[in-house]
N, C-alpha and C positions, 0 to 999 in steps of 0.2 A: 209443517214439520218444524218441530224445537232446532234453533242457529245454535251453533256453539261456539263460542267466541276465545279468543286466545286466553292465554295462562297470565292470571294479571304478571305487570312489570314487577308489581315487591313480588310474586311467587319466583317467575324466571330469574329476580336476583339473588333468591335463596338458592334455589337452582344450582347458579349459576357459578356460585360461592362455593357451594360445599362440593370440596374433590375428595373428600374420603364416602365410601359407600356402607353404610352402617344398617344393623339388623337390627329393627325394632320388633319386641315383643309386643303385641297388642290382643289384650284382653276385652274378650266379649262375651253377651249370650246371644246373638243372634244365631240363631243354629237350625230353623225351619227353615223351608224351601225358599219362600219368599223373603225373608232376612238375609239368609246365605250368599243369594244372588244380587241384594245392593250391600250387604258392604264389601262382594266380589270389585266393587264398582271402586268402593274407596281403596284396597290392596292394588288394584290393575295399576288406577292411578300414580299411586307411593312408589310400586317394582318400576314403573317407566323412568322416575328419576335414576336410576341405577343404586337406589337403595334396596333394602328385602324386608316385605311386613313377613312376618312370623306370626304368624294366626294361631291366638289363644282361647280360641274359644270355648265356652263353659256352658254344658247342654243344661239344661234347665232355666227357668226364668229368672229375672233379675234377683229377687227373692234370693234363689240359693246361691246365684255367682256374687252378688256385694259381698257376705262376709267374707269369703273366698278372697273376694280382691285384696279387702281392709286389710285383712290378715296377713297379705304377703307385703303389704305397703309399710304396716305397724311393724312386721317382722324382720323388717332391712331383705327381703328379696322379693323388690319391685319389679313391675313386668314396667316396657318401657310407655307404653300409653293405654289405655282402660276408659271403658266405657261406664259412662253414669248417667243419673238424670238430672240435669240441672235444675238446680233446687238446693236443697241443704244437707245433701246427703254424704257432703265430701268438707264441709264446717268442720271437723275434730283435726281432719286430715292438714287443712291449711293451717286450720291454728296451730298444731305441732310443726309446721315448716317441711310439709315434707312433700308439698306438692309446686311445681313448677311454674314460675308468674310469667303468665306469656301476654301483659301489656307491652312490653315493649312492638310485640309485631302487630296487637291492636291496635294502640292508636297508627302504626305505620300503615296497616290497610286500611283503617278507616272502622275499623267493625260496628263504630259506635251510628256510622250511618248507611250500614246497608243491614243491619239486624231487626229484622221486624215480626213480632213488638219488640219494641226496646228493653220489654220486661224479661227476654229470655239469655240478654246480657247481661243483665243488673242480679239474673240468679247464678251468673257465674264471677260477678264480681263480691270480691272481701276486703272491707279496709281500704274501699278505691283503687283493689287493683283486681285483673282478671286473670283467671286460672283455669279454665276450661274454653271450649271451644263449640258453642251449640252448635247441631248440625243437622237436626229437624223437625217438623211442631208434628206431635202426635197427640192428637184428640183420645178422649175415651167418647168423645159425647154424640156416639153412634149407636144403631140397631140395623145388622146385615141379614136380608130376606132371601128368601130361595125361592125362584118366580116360580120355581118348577112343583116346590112342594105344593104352594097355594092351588096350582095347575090342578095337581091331583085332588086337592081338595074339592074343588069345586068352587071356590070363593075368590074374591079378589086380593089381589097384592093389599094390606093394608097401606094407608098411607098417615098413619099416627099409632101413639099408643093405646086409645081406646079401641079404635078399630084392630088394631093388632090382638088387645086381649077379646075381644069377642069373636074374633076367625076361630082364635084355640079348638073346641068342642069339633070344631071341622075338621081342624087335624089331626087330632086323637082319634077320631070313629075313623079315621084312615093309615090307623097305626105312625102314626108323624109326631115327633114332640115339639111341641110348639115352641118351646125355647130351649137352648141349649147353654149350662152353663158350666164353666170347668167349675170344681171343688178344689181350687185352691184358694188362698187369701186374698190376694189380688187382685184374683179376677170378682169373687162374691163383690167384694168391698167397692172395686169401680163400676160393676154394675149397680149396686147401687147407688153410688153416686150421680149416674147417667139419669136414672129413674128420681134424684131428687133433685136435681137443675129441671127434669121435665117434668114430674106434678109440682114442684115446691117452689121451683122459678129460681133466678139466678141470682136474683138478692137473698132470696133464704139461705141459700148454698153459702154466699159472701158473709153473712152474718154470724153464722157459725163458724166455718173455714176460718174464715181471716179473722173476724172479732172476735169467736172464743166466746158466742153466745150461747151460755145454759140454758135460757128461757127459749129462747127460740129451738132450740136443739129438743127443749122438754114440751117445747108448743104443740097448740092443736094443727098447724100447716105439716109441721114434721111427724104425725099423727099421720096425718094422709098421705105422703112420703112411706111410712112404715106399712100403712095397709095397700098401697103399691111392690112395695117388695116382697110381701108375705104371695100377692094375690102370683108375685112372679117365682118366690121359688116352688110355688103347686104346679106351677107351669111346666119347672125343668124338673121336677123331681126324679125324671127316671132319665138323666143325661147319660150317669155313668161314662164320665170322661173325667180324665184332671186335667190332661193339656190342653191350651189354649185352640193352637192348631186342633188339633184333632176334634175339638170342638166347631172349628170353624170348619173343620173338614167335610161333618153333618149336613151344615149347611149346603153347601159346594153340593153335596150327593142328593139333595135334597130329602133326606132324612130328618131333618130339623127344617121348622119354619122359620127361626129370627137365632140370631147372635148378639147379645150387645155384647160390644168389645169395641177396641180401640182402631185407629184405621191402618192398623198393621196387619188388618186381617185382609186388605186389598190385596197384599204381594201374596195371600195362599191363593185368592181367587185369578191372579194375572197368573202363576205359576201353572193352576188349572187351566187355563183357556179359556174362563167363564170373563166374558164382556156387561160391565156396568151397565144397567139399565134394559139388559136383552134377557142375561142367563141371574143377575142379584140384583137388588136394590138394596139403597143406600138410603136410611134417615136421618137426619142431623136432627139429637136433641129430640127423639124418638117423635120426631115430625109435631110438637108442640112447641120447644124453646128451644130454635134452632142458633146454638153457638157453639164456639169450638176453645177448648181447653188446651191454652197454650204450653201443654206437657212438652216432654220431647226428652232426647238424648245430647250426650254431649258427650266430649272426649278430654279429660282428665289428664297432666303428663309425668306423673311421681319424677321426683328431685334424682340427677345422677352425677356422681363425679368422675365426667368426661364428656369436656365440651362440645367434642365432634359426635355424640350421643344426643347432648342437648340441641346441639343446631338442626340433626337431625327429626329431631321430637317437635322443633316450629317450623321446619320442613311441611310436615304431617299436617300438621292445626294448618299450617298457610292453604294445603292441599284440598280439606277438609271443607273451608267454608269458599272454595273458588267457587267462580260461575258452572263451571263445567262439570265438575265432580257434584255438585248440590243439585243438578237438573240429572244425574246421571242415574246418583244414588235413589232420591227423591221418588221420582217413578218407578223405579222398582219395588222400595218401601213400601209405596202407598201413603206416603207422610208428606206433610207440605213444608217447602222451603222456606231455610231462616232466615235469607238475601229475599229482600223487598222489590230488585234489580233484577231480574232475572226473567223471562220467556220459558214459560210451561206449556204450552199451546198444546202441545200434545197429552196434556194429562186425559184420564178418563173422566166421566160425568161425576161421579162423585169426588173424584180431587178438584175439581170444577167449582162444583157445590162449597165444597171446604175456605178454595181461594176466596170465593164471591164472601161467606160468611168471615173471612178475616179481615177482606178489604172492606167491609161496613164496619168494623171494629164489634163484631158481636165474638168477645172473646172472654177467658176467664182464665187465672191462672190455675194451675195445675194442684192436685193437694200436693205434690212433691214441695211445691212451693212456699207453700204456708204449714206444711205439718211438720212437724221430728220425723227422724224415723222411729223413734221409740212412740210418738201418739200413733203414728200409721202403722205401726204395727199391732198394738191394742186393737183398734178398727179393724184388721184385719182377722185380728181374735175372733172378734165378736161376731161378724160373720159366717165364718166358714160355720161356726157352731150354730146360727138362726139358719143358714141358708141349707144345714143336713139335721138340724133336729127340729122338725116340723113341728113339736111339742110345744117351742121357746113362744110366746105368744109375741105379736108386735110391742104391745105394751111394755112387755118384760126388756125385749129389745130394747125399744127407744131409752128406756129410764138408763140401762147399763150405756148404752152411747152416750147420753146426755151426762151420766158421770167420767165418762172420758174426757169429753172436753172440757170439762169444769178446771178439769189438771191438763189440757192439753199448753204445750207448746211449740 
């Protein structure tokens, strides 16, 4: 059973300090079963101090709640702390000075040595100092199975991507769709990204991503990459979902054989009552290049003028990366923690799986990390329209991706 250990001394002295009790606005989109009930975990925590979160949250996926945020942040009526990804997706935000530098209570807890990888701090730092507050590693670089569906099939649980696409025909002649994927940008776009860390390797993916290679982007590896994703959206063609959940829901009923999505789709399967490795299985790196994509969330704290509003906003951050709130949150999620310090014992097999694959260092950064929003959004483009117009050939794809990156930044 996971120990939980007291409120470190810097939280108890924030604590302990602030006698006025303040109502923070907090902005989010966690708004499914399983999101609802961990950042339940972070509000419980915050209303204990005798402060009050004010739950903002914004139904839809990150997608439509960021502009929403930006806009109230650009607009002078700031919510008091929001949610993002760590990454560069809050760059405009600091450059204009309007978001909240909360090094001071970093270096005071330390954050620089219980944050692991150290790269999910260094995407919240600008100019040497930090302004967000990571609070957990969400991979994309999964494929979630329905033992039950395979059951019906007749065949076994795949344990890779080849054997995954050759089950397909078994789940079809039994009315089953072999993959399920929402039609929205984000999701087409990470799914393919999962599929090209796993036929293309993690150095092609680095190559591209980070270096901003044409050639490799326009190569014959990224060639087989493309005829990878074409061969997956024949798979899901007849999803007819947009959201993610409800996607992952398929699975869960075993209606669908596989998901790839990211490991937030754990907190729909705990919300279900389905148990890792009995009722779902879990692939890391679609059981070929098993690593994990140090993505994640963070929490952002827009600039306010009134200091007992501000003390209360590193209150929150102080709260956010304790031991006890990051094991609380965490398992719920289904996301692995950003404290390298910390007792999971109770996770399931595939948060298991996750840990063991961070602690070898088979890790990669996130695109949040390395792209714009304006390239990830192009990327984005480009998908939704390959992955619902079966017309668009790979070839055609690849070339228009590869002129993305050409101008990516």
């Amino acid at each position: 059973m996971t120990k939980f250990t007291a409120i470190p001394a810097t939280v108890a002295m924030c604590i302990a300090s602030t006698a006025y009790a303040a109502d923070l606005e907090v902005t989010h989109w966690w708004t499914s079963g399983g999101e609802a009930a961990a950042v339940a975990e972070f509000a419980n925590a915050f209303n204990a101090t005798g402060h009050n979160w004010v739950d903002g949250a914004i139904a839809g996926s990150g997608g439509t709640a960021r502009p929403i945020i930006v806009s109230r942040i650009i607009g002078g009526d700031p919510m008091h702390a929001t949610q993002l990804n760590h990454g560069r997706q809050a760059e405009e935000l600091i450059e204009a000075g309007l978001m909240l530098d909360l090094t001071d209570i970093a270096e005071a807890q330390g954050w620089k040595d219980i944050v692991n990888p150290p790269g999910l701090l260094e995407s919240c730092t600008q100019d040497g100092k930090i302004y967000c507050v990571p609070v957990n590693i969400h991979s994309w670089q999964w494929i979630w199975l329905s033992n039950e569906a395979y059951k019906k099939a007749g065949v076994d649980v795949p344990s890779n991507w080849d054997e995954f696409v050759a089950a397909a025909p078994a789940l079809q002649e039994k009315d089953i769709l072999p993959l399920v994927v929402g039609q929205q940008g984000w999701q087409t776009n990470g799914a393919f990204g999962v599929i090209q860390v796993a036929v293309g390797g993690a150095d092609l993916w680095s190559e591209i991503n980070i270096n901003k290679s044409v050639e490799a982007a326009a190569g014959p590896e990224m060639a087989k990459v493309f005829a990878a994703a074409d061969t997956a959206r024949q798979m899901s063609a007849n999803s007819n979902v947009s959201d993610w959940n409800l996607a992952t829901a398929k699975v869960i009923n075993g209606e669908a054989g596989g998901q790839i999505m990211g490991d937030w789709a754990q907190g729909e399967f705990a919300v279900a009552g389905k148990i890792a490795g009995e009722d779902y299985t879990c692939l890391p790196g679609l059981g070929v290049n098993e690593v994990i994509s140090t993505g994640g969330d963070a929490f952002y704290f827009p600039k306010v003028d009134d200091p007992e509003i501000t003390a209360a906003q590193k209150e929150l951050a102080s709260i956010m990366i304790s031991k006890e709130a990051q094991v609380a949150f965490n398992l719920k999620k289904g996301s692995l923690p950003v404290r390298g310090d910390i007792d999971l014992s109770a996770a399931n097999a595939c948060m298991q799986k996750g840990l063991e694959i961070l602690a070898a260092g088979g890790v990669l950064p996130s695109g949040d990390q390395v792209l714009s929003s304006d390239t990830t959004g192009q990327i984005e483009d480009l998908f939704v329209e390959f992955w619902s117009d079966l017309s668009m050939t790979p070839e055609d794809a690849q070339a228009r991706y590869a002129d993305i990156i050409a101008s990516a930044d």
